[in-house]
KOLBA-656792 format. One line per field, with one value per residue (C-alpha): x, z, y; chain; residue number from 1; residue in three letters. Coordinates in pm, 1 decimal, always signed. Example, Ala and Ser with C-alpha at 12.3 -4.5 7.8 and 13.67 -1.06 7.14 Angstrom:
% residues 2
c1: +1230.0|+1367.0 $
c3: +780.0|+714.0 $
c2: -450.0|-106.0 $
chaine: A|A $
num: 1|2 $
residu: ALA|SER $
% end
This chain:
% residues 269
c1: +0.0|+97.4|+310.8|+125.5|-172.1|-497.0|-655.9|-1025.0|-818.0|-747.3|-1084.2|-1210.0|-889.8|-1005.8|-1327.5|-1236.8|-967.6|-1266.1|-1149.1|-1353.0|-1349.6|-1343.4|-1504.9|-1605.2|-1722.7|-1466.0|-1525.5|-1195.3|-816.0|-826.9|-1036.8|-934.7|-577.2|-690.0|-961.5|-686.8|-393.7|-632.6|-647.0|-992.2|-953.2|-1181.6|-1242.5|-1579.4|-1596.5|-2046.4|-2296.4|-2390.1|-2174.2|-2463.2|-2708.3|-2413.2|-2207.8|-2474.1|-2752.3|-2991.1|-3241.0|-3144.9|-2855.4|-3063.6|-2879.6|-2555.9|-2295.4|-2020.5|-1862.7|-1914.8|-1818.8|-1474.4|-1435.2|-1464.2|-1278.6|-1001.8|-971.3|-991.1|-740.5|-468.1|-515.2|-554.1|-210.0|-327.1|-663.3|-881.0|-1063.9|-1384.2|-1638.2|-1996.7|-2131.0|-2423.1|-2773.1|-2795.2|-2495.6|-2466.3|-2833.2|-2941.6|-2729.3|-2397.1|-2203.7|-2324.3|-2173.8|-1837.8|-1807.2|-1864.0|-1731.2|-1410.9|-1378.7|-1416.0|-1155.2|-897.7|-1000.0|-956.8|-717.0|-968.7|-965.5|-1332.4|-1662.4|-1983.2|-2345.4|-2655.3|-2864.8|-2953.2|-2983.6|-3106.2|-2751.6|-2585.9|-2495.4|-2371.3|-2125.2|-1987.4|-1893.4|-1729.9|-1522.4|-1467.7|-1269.2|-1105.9|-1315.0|-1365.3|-1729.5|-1867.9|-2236.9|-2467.4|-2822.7|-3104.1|-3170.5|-3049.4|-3065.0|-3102.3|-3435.1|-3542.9|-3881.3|-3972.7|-3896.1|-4113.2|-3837.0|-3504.7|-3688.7|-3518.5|-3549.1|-3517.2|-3828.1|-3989.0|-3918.2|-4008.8|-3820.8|-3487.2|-3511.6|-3468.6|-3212.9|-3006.0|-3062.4|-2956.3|-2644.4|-2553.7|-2655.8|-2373.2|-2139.8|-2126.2|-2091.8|-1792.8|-1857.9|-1591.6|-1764.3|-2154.0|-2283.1|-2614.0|-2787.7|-3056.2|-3162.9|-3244.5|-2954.5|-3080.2|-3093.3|-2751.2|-2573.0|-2786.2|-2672.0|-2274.5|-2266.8|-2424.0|-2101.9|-1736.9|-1670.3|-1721.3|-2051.7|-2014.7|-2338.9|-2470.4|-2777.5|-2736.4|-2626.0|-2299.9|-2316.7|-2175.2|-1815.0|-1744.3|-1917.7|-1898.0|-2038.9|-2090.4|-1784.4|-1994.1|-2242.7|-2058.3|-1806.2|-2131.5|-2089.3|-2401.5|-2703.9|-2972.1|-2953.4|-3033.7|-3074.4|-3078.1|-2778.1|-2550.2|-2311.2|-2160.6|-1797.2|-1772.9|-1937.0|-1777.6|-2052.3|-2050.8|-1656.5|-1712.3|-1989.0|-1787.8|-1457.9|-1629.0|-1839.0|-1492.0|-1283.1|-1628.4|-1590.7|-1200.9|-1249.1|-1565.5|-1369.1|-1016.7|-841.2|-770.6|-516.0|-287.3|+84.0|+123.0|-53.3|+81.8|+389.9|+519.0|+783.0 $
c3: +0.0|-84.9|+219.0|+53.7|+252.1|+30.4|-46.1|-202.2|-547.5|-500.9|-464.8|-783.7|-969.2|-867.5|-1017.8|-1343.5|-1369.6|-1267.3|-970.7|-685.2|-349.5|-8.7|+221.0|+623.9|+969.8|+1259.8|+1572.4|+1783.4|+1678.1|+1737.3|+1512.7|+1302.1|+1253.8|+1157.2|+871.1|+785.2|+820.0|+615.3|+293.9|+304.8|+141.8|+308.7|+715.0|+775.0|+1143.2|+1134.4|+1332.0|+1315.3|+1639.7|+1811.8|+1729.6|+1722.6|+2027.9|+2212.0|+2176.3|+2044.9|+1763.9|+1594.3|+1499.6|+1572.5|+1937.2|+1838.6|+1895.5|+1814.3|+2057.6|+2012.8|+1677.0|+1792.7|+2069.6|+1845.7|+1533.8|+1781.2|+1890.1|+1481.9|+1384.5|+1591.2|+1429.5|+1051.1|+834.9|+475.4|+441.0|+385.3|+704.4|+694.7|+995.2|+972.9|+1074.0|+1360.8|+1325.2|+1359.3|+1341.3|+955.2|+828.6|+1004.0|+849.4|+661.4|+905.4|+1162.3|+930.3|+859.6|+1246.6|+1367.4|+1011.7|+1066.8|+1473.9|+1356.7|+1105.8|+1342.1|+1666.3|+1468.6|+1181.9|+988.8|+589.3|+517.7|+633.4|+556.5|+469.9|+431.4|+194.0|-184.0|-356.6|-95.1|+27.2|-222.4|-89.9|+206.2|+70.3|-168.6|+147.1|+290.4|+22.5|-52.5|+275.7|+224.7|+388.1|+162.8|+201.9|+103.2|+41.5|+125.2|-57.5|-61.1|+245.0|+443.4|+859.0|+973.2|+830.2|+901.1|+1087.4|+795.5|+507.2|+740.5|+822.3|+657.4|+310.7|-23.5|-204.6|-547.5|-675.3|-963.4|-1253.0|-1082.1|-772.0|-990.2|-1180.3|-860.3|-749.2|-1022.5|-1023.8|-635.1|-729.4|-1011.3|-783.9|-522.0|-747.3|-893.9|-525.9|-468.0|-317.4|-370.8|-316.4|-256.0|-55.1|-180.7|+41.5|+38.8|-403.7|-611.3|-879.2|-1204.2|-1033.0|-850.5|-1183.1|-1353.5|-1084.7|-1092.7|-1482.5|-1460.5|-1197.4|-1211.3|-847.7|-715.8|-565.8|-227.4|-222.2|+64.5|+3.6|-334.4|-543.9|-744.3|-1040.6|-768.5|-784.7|-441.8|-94.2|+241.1|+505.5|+921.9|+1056.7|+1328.5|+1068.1|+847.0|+1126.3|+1240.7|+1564.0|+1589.4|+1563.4|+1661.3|+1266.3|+996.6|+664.1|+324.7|+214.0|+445.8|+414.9|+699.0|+669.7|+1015.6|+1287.8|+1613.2|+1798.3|+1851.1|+1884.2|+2169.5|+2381.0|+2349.6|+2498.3|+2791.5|+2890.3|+2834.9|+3098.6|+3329.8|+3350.0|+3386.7|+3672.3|+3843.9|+3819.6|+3941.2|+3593.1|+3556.6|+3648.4|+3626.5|+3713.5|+3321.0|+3409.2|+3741.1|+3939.4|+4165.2|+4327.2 $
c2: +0.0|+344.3|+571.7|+860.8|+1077.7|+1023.1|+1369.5|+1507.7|+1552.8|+1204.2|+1048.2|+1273.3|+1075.2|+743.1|+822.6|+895.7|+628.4|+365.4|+248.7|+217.2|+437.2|+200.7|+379.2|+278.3|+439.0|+459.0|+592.2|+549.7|+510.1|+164.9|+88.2|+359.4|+215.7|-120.7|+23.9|+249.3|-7.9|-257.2|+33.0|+185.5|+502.4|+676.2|+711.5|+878.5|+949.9|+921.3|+1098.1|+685.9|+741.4|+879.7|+542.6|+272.8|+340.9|+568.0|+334.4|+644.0|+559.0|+897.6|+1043.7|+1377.3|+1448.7|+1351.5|+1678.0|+1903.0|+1807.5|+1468.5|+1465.3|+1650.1|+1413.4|+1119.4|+1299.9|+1377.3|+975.6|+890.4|+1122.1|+951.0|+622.5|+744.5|+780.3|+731.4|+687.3|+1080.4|+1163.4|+1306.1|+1424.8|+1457.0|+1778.2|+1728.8|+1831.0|+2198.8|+2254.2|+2388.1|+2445.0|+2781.6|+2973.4|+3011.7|+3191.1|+2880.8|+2633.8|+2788.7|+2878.7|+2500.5|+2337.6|+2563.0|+2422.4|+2042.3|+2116.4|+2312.6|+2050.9|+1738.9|+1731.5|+1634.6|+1643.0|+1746.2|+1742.4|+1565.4|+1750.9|+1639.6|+1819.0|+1908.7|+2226.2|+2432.7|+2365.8|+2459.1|+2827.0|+2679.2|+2418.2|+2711.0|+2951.9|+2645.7|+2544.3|+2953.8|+2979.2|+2637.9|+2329.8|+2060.3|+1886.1|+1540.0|+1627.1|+1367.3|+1257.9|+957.6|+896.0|+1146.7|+1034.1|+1407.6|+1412.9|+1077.3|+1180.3|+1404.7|+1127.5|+909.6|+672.2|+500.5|+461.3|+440.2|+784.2|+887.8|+692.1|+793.5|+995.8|+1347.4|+1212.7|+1098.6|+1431.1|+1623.9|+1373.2|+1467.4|+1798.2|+1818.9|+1640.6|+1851.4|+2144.4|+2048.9|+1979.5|+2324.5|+2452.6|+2284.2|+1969.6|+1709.9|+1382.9|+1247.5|+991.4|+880.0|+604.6|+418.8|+542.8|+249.0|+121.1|+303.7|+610.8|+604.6|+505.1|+792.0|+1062.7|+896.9|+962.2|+1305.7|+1397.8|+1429.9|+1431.1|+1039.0|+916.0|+690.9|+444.8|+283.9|+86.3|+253.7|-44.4|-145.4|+144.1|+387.0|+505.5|+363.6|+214.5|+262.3|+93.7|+129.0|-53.2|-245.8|-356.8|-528.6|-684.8|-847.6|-657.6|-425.9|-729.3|-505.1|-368.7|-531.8|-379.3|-521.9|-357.7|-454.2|-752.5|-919.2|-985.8|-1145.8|-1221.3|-1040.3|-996.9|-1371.1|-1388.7|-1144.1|-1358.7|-1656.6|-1495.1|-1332.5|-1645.9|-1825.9|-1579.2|-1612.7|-1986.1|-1963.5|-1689.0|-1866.7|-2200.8|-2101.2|-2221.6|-1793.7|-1614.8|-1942.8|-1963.3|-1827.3|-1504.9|-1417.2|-1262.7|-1541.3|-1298.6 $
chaine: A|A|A|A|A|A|A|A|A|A|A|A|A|A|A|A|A|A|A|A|A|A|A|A|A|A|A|A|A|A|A|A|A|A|A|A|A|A|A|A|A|A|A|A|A|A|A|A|A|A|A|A|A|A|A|A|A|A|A|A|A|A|A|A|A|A|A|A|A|A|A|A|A|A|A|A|A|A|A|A|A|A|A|A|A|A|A|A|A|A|A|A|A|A|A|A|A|A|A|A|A|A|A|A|A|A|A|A|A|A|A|A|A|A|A|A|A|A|A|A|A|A|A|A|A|A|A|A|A|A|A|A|A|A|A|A|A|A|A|A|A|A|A|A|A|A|A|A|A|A|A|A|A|A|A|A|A|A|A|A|A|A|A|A|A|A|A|A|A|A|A|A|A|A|A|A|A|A|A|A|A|A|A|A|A|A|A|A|A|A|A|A|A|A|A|A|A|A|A|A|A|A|A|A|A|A|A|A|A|A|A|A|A|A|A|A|A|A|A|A|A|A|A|A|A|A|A|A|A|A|A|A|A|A|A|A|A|A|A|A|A|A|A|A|A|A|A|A|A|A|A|A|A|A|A|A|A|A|A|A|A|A|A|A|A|A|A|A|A $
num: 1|2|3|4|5|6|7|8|9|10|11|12|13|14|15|16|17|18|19|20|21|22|23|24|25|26|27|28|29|30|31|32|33|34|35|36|37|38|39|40|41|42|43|44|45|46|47|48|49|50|51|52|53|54|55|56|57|58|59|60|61|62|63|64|65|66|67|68|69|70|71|72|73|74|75|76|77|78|79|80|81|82|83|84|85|86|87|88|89|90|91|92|93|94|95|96|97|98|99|100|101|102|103|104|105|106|107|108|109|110|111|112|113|114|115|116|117|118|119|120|121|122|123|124|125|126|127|128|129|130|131|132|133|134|135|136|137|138|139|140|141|142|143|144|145|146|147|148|149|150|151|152|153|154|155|156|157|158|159|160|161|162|163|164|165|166|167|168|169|170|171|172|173|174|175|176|177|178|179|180|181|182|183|184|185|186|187|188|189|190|191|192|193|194|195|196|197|198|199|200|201|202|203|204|205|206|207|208|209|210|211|212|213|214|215|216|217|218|219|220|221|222|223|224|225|226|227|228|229|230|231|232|233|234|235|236|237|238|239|240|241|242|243|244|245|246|247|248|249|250|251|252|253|254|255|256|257|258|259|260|261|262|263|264|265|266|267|268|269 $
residu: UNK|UNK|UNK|UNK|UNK|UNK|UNK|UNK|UNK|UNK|UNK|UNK|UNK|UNK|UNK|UNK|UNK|UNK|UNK|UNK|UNK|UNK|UNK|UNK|UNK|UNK|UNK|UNK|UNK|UNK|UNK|UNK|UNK|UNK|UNK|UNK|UNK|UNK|UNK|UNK|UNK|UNK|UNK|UNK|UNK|UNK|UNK|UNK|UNK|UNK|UNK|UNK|UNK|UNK|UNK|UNK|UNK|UNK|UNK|UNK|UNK|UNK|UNK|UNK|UNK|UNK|UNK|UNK|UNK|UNK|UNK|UNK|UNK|UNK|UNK|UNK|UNK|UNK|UNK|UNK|UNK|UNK|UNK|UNK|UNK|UNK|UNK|UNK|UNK|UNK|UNK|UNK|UNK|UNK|UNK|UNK|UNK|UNK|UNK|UNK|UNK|UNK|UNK|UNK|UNK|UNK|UNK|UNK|UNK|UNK|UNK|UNK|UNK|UNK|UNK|UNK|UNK|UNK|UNK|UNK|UNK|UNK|UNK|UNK|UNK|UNK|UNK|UNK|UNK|UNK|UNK|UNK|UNK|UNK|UNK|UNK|UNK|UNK|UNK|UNK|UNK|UNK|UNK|UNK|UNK|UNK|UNK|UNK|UNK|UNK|UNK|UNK|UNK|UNK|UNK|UNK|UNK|UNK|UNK|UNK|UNK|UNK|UNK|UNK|UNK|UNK|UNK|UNK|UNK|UNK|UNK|UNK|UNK|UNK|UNK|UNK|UNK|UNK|UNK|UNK|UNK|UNK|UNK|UNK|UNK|UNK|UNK|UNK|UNK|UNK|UNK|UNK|UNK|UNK|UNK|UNK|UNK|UNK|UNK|UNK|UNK|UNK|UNK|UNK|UNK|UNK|UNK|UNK|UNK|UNK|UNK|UNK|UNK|UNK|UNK|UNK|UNK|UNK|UNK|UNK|UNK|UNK|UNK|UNK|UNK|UNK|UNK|UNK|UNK|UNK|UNK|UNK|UNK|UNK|UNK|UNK|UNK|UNK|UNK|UNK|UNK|UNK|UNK|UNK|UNK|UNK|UNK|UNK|UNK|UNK|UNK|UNK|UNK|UNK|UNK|UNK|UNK|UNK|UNK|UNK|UNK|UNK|UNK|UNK|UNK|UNK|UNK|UNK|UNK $
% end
């Protein structure tokens, strides 16, 4: 794997050389270092911290200074891969000078790369002032988790022609602001590969099928560690969660039956 730092410019290269864009969640520089160790080229530190280690069932309370806190921890495991931080709710759509105050504190607290949005045109003056003063931004459409009470749940967007023509239109929208990158999750297959050949700058699917330039995933979810969600989309490469059980109900018996800490495991002078 390359020594060298991957950077926005980077991502928009991969894209037009057709080669896909690894994207995943981490939360902590442990896990950080072994997503980043393992060559994902992307580290998105979520507002997914909120549900997945905070056991909310929004990501609507989540924080600056959560996200700061948990950017912070990220930041120290990350080398190569291009860290990005999610921008809270409330925290960017009142107004522009809101956004570039708390966009411009992630940045300078965290180290991070570039920050993620969620919205589509009406956005668009927003991610412009960012990138004016020099913060990249991932923009972020589909299903978008900030709004998840007003789209009436996690439902796949972008149905219908009306609905794909404003799809596209939102992309393009962003685009021209500035944006460097766009998630779109949960947007059925013809739709995503209709918005990804409309762009220059790469598109990031989750739940958004194959025709996307790259995918990115919820750590926890695909390591099989977070069984409470299940989602059609999601793969499981392991199964952790079940790794986990067996080691603590293997140091319980060892502790309840005297066979831990053995002679091994202990100072006898």
């Amino acid at each position: 794997m390359s020594t060298k730092s991957i950077s926005t410019v980077d991502l928009v290269a991969l894209k037009r050389d057709g080669r896909k864009i690894v994207a995943l969640t981490a939360y902590d520089a442990l896990f950080a270092g072994l997503v980043d160790g393992a060559g994902a080229d992307v580290v998105l530190v979520g507002d997914s911290v909120n549900t997945v280690l905070c056991g909310q069932a929004t990501t609507l309370s989540a924080t600056l200074e959560q996200m700061i806190y948990h950017g912070r921890m990220v930041r120290a495991g990350v080398v190569h891969a291009l860290l990005v931080i999610d921008m809270p709710f409330l925290t960017y759509q009142i107004s522009v000078d809101d956004a570039k105050r708390n966009a411009g504190r992630v940045m300078q607290a965290t180290g991070a790369a570039a920050v993620k949005l969620e919205g589509g045109a009406w956005l668009a003056p927003t991610v412009r002032a960012l990138v004016e003063i020099g913060i990249p931004v991932m923009a972020h459409l589909g299903f978008t988790p900030q709004s998840v009470h007003a789209l009436g749940g996690p439902r796949v967007q972008g149905r219908g022609v009306e609905a794909a023509d404003r799809m596209v239109a939102d992309a393009r929208a962003l685009e021209d602001a500035g944006a460097f990158a766009l998630v779109l999750e949960l947007v059925p297959t013809p739709v995503a590969e209709r918005v990804s050949k409309a762009l220059t700058i790469p598109t990031i699917g989750i739940g958004s099928g194959p025709a996307c330039d790259g995918q990115v995933l919820v750590l926890h979810d695909m390591l099989g560690l977070n069984e409470t969600f299940k989602a059609k989309f999601v793969k499981r490469y392991a199964s952790l969660a079940d790794e986990v059980r067996g080691a603590v109900q293997a140091f319980a018996a060892d502790v309840r039956e005297g066979r831990y800490p053995d002679p091994e495991h202990s100072f006898p002078t």
